[in-house]
VONU-376205 format. One line per 2 residues: number of its first residue (from 1); their letters; for each residue x, y, z of C-alpha. Coordinates in nm, 4 decimals. Example, Ala and Ser with C-alpha at 12.3 -4.5 7.8 and 13.67 -1.06 7.14 Angstrom:
<sites>
1) as) 1.2300:-0.4500:0.7800 | 1.3670:-0.1060:0.7140 $
</sites>
This chain:
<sites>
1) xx) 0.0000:0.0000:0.0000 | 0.0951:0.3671:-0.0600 $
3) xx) 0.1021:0.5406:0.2396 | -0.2131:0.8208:0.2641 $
5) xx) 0.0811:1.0996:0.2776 | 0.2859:1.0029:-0.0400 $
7) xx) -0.0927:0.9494:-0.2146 | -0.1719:1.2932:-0.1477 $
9) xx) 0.1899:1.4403:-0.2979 | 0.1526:1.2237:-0.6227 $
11) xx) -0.1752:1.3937:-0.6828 | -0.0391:1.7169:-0.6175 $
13) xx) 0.2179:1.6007:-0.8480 | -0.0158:1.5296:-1.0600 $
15) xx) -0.2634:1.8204:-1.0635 | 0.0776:2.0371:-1.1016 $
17) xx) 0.2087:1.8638:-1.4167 | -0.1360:1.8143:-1.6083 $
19) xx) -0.2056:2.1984:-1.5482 | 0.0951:2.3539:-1.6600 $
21) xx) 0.0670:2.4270:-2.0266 | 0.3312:2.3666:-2.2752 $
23) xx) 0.2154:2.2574:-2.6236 | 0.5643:2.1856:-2.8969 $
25) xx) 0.7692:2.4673:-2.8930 | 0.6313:2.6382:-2.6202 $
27) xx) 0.7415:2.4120:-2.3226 | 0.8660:2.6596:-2.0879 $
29) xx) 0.5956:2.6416:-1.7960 | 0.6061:2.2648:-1.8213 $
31) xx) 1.0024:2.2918:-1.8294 | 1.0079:2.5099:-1.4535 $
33) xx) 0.7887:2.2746:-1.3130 | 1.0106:1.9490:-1.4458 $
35) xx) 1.2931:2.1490:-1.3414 | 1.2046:2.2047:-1.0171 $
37) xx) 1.0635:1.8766:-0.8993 | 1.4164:1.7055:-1.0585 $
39) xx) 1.6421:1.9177:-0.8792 | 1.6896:1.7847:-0.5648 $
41) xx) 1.7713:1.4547:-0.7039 | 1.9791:1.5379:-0.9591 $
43) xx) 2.3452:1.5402:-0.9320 | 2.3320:1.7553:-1.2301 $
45) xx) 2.0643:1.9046:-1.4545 | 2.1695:2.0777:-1.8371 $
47) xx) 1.9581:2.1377:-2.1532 | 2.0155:2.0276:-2.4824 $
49) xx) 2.0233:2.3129:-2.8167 | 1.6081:2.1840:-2.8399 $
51) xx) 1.5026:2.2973:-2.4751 | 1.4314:1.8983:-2.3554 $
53) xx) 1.6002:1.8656:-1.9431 | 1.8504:1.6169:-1.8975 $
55) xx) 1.9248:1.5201:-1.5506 | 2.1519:1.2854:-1.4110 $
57) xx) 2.1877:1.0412:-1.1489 | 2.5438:0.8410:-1.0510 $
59) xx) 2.8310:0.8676:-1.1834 | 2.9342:0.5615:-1.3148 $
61) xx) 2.8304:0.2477:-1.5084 | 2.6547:0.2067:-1.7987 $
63) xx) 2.4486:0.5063:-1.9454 | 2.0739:0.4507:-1.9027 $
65) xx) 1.8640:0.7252:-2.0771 | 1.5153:0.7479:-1.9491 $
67) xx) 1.2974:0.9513:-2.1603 | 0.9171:1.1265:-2.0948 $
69) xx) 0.8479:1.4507:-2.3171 | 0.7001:1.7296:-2.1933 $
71) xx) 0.5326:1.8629:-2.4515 | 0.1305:1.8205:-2.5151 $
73) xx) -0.1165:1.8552:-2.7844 | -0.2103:2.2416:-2.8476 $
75) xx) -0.2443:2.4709:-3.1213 | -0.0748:2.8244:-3.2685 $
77) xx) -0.2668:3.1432:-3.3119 | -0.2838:3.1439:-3.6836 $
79) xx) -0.4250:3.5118:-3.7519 | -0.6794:3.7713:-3.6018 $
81) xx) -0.9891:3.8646:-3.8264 | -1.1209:4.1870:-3.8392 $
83) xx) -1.4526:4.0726:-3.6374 | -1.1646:3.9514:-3.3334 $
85) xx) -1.1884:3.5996:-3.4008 | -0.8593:3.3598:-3.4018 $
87) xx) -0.7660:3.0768:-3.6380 | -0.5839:2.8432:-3.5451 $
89) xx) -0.3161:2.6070:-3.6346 | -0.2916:2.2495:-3.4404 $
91) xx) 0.0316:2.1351:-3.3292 | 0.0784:1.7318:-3.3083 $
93) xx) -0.2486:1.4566:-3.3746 | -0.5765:1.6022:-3.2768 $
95) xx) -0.8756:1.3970:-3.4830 | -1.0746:1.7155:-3.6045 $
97) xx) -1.4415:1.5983:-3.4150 | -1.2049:1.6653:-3.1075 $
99) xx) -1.1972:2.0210:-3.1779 | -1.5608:2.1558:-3.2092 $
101) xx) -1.7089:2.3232:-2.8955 | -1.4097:2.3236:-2.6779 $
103) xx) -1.2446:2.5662:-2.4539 | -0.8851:2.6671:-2.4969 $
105) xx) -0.6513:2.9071:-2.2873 | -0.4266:3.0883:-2.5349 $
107) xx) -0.1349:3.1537:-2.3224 | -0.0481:3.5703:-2.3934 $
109) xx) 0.1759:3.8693:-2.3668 | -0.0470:3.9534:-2.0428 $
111) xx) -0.1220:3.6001:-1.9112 | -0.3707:3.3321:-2.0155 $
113) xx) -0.6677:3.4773:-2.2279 | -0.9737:3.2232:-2.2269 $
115) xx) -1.1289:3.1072:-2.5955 | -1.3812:2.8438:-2.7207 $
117) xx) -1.4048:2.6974:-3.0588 | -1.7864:2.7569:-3.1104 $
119) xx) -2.0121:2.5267:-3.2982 | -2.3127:2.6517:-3.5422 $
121) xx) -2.6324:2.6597:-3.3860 | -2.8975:2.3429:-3.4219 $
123) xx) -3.1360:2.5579:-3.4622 | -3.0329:2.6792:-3.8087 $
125) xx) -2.8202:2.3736:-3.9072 | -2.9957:2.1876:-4.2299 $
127) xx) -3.0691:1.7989:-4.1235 | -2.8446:1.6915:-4.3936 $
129) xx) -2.5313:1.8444:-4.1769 | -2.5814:1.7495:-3.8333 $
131) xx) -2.4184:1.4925:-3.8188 | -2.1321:1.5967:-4.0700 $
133) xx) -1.7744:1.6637:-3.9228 | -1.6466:2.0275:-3.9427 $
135) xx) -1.3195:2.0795:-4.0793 | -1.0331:2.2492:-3.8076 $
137) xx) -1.0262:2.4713:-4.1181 | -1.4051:2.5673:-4.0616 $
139) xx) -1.3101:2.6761:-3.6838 | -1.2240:3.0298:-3.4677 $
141) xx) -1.1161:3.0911:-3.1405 | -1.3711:3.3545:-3.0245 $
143) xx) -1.2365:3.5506:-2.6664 | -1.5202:3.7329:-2.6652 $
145) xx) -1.3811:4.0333:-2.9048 | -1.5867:4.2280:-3.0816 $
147) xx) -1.3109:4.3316:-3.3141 | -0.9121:4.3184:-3.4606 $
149) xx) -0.8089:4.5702:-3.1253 | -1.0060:4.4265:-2.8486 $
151) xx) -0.7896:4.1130:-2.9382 | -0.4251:4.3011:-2.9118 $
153) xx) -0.5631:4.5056:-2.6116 | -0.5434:4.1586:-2.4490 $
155) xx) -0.2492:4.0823:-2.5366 | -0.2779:3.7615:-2.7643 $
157) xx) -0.1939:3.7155:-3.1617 | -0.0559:3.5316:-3.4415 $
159) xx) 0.2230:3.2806:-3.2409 | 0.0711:3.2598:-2.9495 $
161) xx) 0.0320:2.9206:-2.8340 | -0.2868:2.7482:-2.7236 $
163) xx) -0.3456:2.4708:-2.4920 | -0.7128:2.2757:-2.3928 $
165) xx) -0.8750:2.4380:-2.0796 | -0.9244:2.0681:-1.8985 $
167) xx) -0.8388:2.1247:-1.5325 | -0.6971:1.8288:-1.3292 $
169) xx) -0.9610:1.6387:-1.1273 | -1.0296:1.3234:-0.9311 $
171) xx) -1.2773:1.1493:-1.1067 | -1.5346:1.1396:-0.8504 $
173) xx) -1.3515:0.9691:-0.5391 | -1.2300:0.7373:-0.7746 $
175) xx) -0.8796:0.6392:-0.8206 | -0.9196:0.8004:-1.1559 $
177) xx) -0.7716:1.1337:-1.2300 | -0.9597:1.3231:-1.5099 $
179) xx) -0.7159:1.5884:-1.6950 | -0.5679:1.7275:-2.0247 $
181) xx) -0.2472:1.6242:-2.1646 | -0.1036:1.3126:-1.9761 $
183) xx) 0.0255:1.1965:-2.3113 | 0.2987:1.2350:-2.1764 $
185) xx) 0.2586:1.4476:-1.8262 | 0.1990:1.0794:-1.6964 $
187) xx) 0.5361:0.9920:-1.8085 | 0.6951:1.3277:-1.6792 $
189) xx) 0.5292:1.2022:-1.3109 | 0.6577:0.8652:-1.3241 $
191) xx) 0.9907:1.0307:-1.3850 | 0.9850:1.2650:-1.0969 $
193) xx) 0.8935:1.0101:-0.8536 | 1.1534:0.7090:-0.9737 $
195) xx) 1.4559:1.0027:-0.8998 | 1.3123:1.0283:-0.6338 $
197) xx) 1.3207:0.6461:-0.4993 | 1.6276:0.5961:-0.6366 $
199) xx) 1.7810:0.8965:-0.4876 | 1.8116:0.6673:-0.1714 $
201) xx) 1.8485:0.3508:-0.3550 | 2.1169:0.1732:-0.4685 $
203) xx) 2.1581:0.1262:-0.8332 | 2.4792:0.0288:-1.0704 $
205) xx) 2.4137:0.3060:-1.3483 | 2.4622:0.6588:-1.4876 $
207) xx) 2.0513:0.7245:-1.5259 | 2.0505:0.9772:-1.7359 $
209) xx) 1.6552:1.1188:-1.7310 | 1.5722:1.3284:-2.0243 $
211) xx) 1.2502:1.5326:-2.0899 | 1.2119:1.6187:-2.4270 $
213) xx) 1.0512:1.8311:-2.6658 | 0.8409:1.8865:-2.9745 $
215) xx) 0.7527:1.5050:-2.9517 | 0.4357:1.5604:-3.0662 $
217) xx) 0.5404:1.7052:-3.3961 | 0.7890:1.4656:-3.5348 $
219) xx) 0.9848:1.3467:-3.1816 | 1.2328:1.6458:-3.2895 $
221) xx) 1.3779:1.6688:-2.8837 | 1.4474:1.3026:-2.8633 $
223) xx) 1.6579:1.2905:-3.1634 | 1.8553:1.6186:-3.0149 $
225) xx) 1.8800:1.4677:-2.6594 | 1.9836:1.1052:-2.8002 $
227) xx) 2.2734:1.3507:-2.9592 | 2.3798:1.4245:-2.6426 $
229) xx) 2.3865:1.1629:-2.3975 | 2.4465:0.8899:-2.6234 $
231) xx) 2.2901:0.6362:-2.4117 | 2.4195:0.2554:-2.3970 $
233) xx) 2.0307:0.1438:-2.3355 | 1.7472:0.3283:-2.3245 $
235) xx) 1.3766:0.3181:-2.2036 | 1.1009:0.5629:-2.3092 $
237) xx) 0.8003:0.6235:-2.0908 | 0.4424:0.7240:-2.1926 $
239) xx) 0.1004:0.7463:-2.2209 | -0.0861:0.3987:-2.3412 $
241) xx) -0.3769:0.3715:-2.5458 | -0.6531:0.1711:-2.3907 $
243) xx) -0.9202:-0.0396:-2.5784 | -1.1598:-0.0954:-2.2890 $
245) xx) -1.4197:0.1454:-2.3506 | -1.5314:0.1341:-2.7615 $
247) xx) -1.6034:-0.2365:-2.8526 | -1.5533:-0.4169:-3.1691 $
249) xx) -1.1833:-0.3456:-3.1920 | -0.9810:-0.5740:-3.0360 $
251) xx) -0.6691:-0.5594:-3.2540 | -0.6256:-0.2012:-3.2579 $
253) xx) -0.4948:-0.2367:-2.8905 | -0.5109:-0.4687:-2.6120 $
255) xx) -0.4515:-0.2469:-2.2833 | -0.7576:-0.1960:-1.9935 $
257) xx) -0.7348:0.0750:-1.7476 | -0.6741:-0.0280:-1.3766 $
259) xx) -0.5266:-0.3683:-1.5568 | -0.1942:-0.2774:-1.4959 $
261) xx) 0.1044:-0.0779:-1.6944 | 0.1725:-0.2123:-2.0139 $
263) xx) 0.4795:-0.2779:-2.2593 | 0.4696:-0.1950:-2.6059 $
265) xx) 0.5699:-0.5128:-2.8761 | 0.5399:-0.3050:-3.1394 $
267) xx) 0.4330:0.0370:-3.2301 | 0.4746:0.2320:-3.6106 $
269) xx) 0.7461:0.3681:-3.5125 | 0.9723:0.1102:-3.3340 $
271) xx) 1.0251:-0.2260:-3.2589 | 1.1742:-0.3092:-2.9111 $
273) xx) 1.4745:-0.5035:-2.8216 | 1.3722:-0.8249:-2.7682 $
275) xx) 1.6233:-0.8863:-2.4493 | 1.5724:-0.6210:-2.3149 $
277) xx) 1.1644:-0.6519:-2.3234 | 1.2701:-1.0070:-2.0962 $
279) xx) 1.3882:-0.8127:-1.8670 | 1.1054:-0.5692:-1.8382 $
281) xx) 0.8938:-0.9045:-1.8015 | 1.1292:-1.0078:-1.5249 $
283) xx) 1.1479:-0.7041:-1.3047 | 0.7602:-0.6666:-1.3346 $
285) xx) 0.7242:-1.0588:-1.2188 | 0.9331:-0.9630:-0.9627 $
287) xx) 0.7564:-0.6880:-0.7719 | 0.4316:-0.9138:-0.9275 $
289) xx) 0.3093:-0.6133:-1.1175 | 0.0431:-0.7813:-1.3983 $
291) xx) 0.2363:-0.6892:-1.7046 | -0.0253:-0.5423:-2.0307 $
293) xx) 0.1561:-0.6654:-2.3611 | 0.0114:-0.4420:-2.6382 $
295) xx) 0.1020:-0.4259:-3.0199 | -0.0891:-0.1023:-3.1560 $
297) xx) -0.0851:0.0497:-3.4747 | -0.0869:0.4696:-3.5864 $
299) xx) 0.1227:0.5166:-3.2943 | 0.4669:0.6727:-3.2607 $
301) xx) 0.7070:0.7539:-2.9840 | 1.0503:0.8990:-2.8913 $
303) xx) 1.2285:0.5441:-2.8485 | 1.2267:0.5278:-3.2204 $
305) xx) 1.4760:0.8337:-3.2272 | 1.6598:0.6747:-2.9029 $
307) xx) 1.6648:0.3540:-3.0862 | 1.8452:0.4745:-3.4289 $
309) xx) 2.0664:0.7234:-3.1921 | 2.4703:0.6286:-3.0874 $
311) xx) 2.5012:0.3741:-3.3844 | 2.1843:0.1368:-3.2646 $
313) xx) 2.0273:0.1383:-2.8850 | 1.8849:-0.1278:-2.7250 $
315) xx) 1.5367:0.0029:-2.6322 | 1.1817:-0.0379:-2.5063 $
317) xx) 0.8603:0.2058:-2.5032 | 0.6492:0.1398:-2.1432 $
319) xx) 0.3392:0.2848:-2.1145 | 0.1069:0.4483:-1.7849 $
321) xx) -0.2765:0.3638:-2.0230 | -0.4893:0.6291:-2.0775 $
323) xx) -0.8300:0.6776:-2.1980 | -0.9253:0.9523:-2.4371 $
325) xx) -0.5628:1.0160:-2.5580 | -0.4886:1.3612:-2.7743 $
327) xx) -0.8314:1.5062:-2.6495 | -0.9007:1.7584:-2.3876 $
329) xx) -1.0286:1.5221:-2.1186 | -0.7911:1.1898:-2.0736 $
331) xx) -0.8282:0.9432:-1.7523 | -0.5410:0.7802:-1.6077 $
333) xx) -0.5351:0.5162:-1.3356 | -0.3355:0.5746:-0.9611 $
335) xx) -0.2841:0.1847:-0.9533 | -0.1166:0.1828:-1.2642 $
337) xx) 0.0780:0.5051:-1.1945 | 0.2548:0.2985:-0.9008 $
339) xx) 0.3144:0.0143:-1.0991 | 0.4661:0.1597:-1.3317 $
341) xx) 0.7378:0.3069:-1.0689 | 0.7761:-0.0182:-0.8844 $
343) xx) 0.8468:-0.1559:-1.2490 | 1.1094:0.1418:-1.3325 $
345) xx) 1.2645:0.1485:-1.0469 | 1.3273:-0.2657:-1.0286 $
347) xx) 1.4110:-0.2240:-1.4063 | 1.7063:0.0126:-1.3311 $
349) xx) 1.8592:-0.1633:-1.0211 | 1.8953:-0.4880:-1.2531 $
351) xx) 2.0535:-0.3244:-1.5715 | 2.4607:-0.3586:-1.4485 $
353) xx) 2.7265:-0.3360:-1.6694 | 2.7257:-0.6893:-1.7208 $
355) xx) 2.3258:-0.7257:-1.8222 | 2.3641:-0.4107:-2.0887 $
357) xx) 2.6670:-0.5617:-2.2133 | 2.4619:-0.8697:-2.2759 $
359) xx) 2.1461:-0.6681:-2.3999 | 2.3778:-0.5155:-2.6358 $
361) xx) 2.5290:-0.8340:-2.7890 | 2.4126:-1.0133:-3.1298 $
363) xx) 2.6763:-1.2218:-3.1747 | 2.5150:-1.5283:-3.3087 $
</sites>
């Protein structure tokens, strides 16, 4: 059992990281908060020519790199119109019947400035298009302006990034937190609280924990970060897809929330190493952590820059699930949350010099 006092700081944890905006490119709120919650366990903390944080902890052995990305889903303020609406331009994988009737912060000169992308009236709408999807091309951000001025008087335009309005809550005394962006806040958390464990554990590495950037639009920080650190094995951590909720689509992926954290086979992006999944298999029998194997498709992550990084890395993609991912409203489990520490944490106190030498080795 977690004890009542650490449950209450890994929601505030939580709450703290899911709130903070910082869609690609504009990841410096997110980035103070990362900073500041790695800092005391860091025995050094530097940033790569991208933005992404990269931490480290021990000094010698092999070079683990442990990756989350900070970034979320969002949009860019495209232009003003003369009537003080806002286009928009999304940044990273939003399915456009996400976008209709939603509100947005657009994060300004002068602090946050509220918007929603309206939605025409049913009242006027012809039968034939009510049930038609509009375009994100069809959309505005309306803040309420009546015109081109009221919208610099508050200190937004074009370049201003925007982020879904989706506050952090627990999902009804559940152990289910509702909030925006935990692909990949979720992995930032899991992050924050393995430094923190192994801060007073033993452990035979140089854990090198990166948060990256811009993953959402091309994993562009990973492939920067990989640049640097030039890991000898490394493990990417991040928001599952779940396939609990819409029926009739078993193959499209095979993770339940509350089942457990899960391990990615295969993704479109990357395959992992095969010896090194084993071992992810082992550590989770270990603490006897139920183990979600999951083989998705349409889905990319920053261990396929890791893994083409340093002339080939050994690596694997583990996964908190989530419900609802690249929305405004995702739900992510506390059980699994855990898990997936105990499983990090075990992970890194078995990878010695010996077992990534042998991870690394093909010789037939």
């Amino acid at each position: 059992m977690v004890p009542v006092a650490a449950q209450d700081r890994t929601i505030e944890l939580l709450r703290q990281l899911a709130d903070a905006p910082g869609p690609p490119g504009f990841e410096e709120p997110i980035r103070k908060v990362m900073v500041d919650q790695m800092k005391p366990y860091a025995s050094a903390i530097t940033f790569d020519g991208m933005g992404s944080i990269i931490a480290t902890q021990g000094s010698q052995g092999p070079r683990i790199m442990v990756d989350a990305h900070m970034d979320e889903l969002g949009g860019v303020v495209r232009r003003v119109t003369p009537r003080g609406l806002l286009t928009m331009q999304m940044l990273g994988g939003w399915l456009d019947q996400a976008l209709v009737d939603q509100r947005w912060i657009i994060v300004g000169s002068k602090g946050p400035v509220h918007a929603v992308t309206g939605i025409r009236d049913v009242h006027v709408v012809p039968p034939e298009e009510r049930t038609r999807v509009y375009s994100r091309d069809s959309l505005f951000l309306d803040v309420g302006a009546k015109d081109e001025a009221e919208v610099t008087a508050m200190g937004i335009g074009p370049g201003d990034p925007v982020v879904p309005d989706a506050p952090f809550t627990v999902l009804n005394g559940t152990d289910n937190y509702l909030a925006k962006g935990w692909d990949d806040r979720v992995g930032c958390g899991v992050v924050i609280e393995a430094m923190r464990r192994l801060a007073t554990l033993p452990h035979p590495n140089q854990i090198v924990w990166t948060i990256t950037t811009q993953e959402e639009i091309g994993l562009r920080g990973a492939h920067t970060a990989a640049d640097v650190v030039k890991p000898e094995l490394a493990i990417a951590i991040e928001g599952g897809i779940t396939g609990d909720v819409f029926p009739g689509h078993p193959e499209e992926t095979q993770v339940r929330l509350g089942a457990g954290p899960g391990i990615f086979l295969y993704d479109s992006s990357a395959l992992p190493n095969r010896k090194l999944t084993a071992l992810v298999k082992a550590a989770a029998a270990e603490k006897q952590v139920p183990l979600q194997l999951d083989v998705v498709q349409g889905y990319g992550d920053d261990s396929a820059e890791l893994q083409k990084s340093n002339g080939g890395v050994p690596t694997v993609n583990l996964v908190v699930p989530i419900r609802y991912t690249h929305s405004h409203n995702g739900i992510m489990n506390r059980r699994d949350f855990d898990q997936m520490v105990d499983v990090l944490v075990a992970l890194l106190q078995k990878l010695d010099a010996a077992t990534v030498a042998r991870v690394r080795d093909f010789t037939p």
